[in-house]
N, C-alpha and C positions, 0 to 999 in steps of 0.2 A: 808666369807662363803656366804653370802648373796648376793653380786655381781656375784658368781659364777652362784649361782642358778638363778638368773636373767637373766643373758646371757645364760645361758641354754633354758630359759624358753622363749626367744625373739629368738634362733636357732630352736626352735621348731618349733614357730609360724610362723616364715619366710619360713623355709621348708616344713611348712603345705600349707602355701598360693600358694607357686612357686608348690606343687603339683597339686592343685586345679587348676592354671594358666594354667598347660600345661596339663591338662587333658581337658579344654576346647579351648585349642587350641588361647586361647586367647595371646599371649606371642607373637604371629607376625612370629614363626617358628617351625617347624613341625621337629626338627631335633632327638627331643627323640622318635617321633614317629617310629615301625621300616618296613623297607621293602621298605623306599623312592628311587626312580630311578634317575641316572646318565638323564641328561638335564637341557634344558635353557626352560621356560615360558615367551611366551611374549603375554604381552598388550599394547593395545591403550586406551591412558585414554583421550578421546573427548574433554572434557570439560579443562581438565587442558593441552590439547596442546603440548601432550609428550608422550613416549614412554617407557616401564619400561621391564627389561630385568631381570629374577629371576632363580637365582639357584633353582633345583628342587628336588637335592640330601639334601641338606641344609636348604632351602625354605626362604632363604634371599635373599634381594632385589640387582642384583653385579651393575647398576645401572641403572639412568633414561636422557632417551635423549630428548631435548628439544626442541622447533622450528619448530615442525609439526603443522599445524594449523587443527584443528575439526578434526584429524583422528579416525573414526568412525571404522575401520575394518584394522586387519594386519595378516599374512600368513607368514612363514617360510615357502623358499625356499627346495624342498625334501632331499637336500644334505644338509640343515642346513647352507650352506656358507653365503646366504643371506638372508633377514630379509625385507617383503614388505608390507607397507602402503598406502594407502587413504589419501590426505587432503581434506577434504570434502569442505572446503572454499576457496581452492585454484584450486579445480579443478584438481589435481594431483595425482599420483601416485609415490611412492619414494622408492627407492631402498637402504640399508644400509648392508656393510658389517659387517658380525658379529664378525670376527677374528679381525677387529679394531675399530667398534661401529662409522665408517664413510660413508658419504655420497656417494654412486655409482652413484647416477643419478636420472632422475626423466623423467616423460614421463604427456603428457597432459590425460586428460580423457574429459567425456564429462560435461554434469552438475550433480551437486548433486551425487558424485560420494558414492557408499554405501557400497561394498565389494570389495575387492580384493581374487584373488583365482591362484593359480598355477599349471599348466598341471604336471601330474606325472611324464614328463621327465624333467620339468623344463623350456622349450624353450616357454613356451606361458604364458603370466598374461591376466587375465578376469577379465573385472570389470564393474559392474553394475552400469549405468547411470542413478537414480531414472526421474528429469526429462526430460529425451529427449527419456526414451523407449528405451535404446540402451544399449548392452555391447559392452566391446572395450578390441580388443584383442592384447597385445601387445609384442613387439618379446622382447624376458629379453636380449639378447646378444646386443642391440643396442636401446634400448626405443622407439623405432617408432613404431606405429600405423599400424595392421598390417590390420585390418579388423574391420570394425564400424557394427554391427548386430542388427536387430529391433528385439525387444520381446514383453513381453505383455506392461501392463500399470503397471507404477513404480516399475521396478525392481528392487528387494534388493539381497536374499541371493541367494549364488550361489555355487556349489561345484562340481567338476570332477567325474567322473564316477574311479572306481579302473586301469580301462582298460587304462584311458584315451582316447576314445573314443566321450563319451560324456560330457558332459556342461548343469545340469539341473538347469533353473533359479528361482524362485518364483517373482511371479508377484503381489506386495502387494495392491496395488488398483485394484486388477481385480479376479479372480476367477481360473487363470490356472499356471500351469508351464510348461517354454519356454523347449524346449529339443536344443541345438544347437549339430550339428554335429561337431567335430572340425576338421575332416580332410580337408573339402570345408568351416568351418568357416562361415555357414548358417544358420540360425534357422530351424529346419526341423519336427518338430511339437509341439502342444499344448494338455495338458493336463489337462481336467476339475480337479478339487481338491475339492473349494470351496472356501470358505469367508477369504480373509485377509490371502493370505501364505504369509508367509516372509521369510523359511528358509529350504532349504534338507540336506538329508544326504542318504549314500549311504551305503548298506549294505557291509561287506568285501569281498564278491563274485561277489559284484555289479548285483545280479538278485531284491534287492528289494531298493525300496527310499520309504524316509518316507519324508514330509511336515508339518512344524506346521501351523496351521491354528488360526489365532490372534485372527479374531472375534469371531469363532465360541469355544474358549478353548478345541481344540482338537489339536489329528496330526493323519495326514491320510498316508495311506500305499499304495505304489504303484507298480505295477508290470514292472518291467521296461522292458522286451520283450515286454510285448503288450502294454505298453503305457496306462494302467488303474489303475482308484484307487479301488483298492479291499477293502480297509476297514478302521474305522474309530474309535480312540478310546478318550475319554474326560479326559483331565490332567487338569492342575491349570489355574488361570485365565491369559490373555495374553501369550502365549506362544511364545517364540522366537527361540532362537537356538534348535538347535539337534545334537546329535550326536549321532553313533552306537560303541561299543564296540569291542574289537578287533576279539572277538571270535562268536561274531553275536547273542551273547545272550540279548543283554542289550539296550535301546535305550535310552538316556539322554536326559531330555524337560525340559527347563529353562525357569518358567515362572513368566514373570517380571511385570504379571499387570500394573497399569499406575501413574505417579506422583503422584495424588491424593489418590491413593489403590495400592500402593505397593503390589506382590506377594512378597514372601517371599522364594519357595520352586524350589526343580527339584523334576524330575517326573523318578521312576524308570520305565519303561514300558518293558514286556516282550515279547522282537519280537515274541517269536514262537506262542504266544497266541492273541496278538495285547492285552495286557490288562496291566493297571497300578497295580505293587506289591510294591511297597512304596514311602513314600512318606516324602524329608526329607528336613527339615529349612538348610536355606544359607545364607540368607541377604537379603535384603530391595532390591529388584527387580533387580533378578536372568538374565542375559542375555546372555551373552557369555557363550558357554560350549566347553571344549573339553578332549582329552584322554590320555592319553601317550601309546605307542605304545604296553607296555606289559599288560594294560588292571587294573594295579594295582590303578592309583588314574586319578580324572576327575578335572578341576580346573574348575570354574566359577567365572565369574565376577560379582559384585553385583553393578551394573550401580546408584544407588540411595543410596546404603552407603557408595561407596567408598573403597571399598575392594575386595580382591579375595579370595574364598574359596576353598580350596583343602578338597577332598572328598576321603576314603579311600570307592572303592568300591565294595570289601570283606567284609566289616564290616559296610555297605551303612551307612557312617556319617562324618563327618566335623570333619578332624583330625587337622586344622590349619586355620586362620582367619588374612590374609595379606595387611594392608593399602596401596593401590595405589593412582595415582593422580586422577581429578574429573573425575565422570564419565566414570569408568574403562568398556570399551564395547568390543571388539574382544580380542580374546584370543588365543593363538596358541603354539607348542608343536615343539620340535625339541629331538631328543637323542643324540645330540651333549652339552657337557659339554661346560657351558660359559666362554668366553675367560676373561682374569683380565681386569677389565676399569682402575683402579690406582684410580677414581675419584666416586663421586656419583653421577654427571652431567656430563653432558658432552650438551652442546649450538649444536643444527645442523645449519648452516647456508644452510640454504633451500631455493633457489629463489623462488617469486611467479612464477605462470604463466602469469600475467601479463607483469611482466618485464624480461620473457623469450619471448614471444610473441611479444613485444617491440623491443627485437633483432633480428626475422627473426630464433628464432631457435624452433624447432619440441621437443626437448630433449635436456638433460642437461645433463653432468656428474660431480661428486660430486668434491667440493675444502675441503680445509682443514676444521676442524671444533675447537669450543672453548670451551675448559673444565674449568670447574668449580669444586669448592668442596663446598659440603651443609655440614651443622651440622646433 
């Protein structure tokens, strides 16, 4: 009788705990949570030199590709078919298909390569050259180099207009953002902002862009027919990404403060008013943010703890709390369900650019790659 009640009383306590576990979302999966959406989450985890690819129905990690060296920033393809990164130390840009988690190809960049971003037809990658003041735009059906374009002074974030039309850059040592034209693939004006942008986003009708501005812990609002900033509103401290929601009510500002003073929060802001309405914990300096298409959860990366937090933003709160590799920084959304990897690694053999450059060639296209299995 005694044992019974024991083991009773330790079914309790275990069921007590695992409630507690997955009410904070602490448990690494978001799968009791309900109303999660069909897709794949990817991140570039910088520091740990790999790639991590997450069911979003699920919110388990299907697995992590290896052999990218500092990629700072990655973009799915709009069709979901492929999957592009940045090696910030290589100088590169790298192409992976998702249906087999292998290498397509790779294309040079310039120096200090910061973001990669995709035209809404797919046919054009842009990627911000922090130092040489250049984006570099490049054709995705063949990796060559299609157009080298001067912007401000160190440009980081970049993102498409809905239209695809436009290319609006921020210029993080300087004061403005670049506007490039893509159809002549030109810079064709500058727009004052203010201190320290590092990142836009584009309303879903594309008449308004917003810009976070790092020194000044704001994000500024832009009017994008006239090329002005209409207004300005104060979120958390260092602000980096942005994004806008799908129904244009919502603007997301992920602010990461700095090594030393971690932020900790995103910043809910209500476009129609330019004002912040809440404001909610994520982790140890907040930087990547992005949406999923139906508007239901936002993921962010938390670059200083090593995690990605999904946000349910109906119930504006952190339904799930995801360990990635170091320094987990770009973040990105497809509505394509992840194809099976078999493995938890999978090794990319990625030539540098060096010893692509060594042979006379412009671009690369991908060889076989080596998988591995982790514990």
């Amino acid at each position: 009788m005694k044992r019974i009640v024991i083991f009773v009383l330790i079914g309790i306590l275990l069921l007590g705990g695992a409630a507690i576990l997955f009410a904070r979302g602490g448990s690494g999966t978001a799968s009791v949570h309900e109303g999660m959406v069909r897709g794949t989450v990817w991140v570039a985890n910088e520091e740990g030199n790999s790639l991590t690819a997450i069911d979003a129905a699920t919110q388990r990690v299907v697995t992590t590709l290896t052999g990218v060296a500092g990629p700072h920033n990655i973009q799915v393809a709009p069709d979901g078919r492929s999957v592009w990164a940045i090696s910030g130390h290589d100088n590169q840009a790298i192409a992976i298909d998702t249906s087999t988690y292998k290498l397509l190809g790779t294309a040079p960049t310039g120096h200090h390569p910061a973001h990669i971003i995709l035209s809404p037809d797919g046919r054009t990658a842009y990627v911000t050259n922090a130092e040489d003041n250049t984006v570099s735009a490049i054709d995705t059906a063949n990796f060559q180099t299609k157009a080298t374009i001067t912007v401000g002074d160190y440009p980081h974030g970049l993102r498409p207009s809905p239209d695809g039309r436009w290319v609006y850059v921020a210029n993080m040592q300087d004061t403005t953002v670049s506007v490039i034209d893509t159809t002549s693939n030109q810079r064709v004006a500058d727009i004052e902002v203010g201190l320290s942008p590092v990142q836009v986003a584009f309303s879903p009708d594309g008449a308004t862009a917003y810009v976070s501005l790092n020194a000044e812990n704001a994000v500024g609002r832009i009017d994008v027919a006239g090329r002005t900033l209409t207004g300005k509103v104060q979120v958390g401290v260092g602000p980096v990404q942005v994004f806008v929601s799908p129904n244009n009510e919502t603007l997301l500002v992920a602010n990461q403060g700095t090594p030393e003073q971690p932020s900790t929060t995103v910043s809910f802001v209500e476009t129609a008013g330019l004002s912040v309405v809440k404001t909610v914990e994520t982790g140890q300096g907040a930087h990547g943010v992005t949406i999923d298409p139906t508007g239901r959860h936002a993921y962010v990366t938390n670059i200083y703890g090593d995690d990605l937090a999904v946000l349910d933003l109906a119930e504006r709160r952190v339904v799930a709390t995801l360990p990635m590799g170091a320094a987990p920084n770009g973040v990105s959304f497809t509505p394509n369900a992840p194809a099976s990897a078999g493995t938890t690694e999978i090794a990319l053999l990625v030539p540098s650019q060096t010893d692509i450059d060594a042979h006379g060639e412009e671009s690369t296209h991908g060889e076989e790659d080596a998988h591995t299995d982790q514990p």
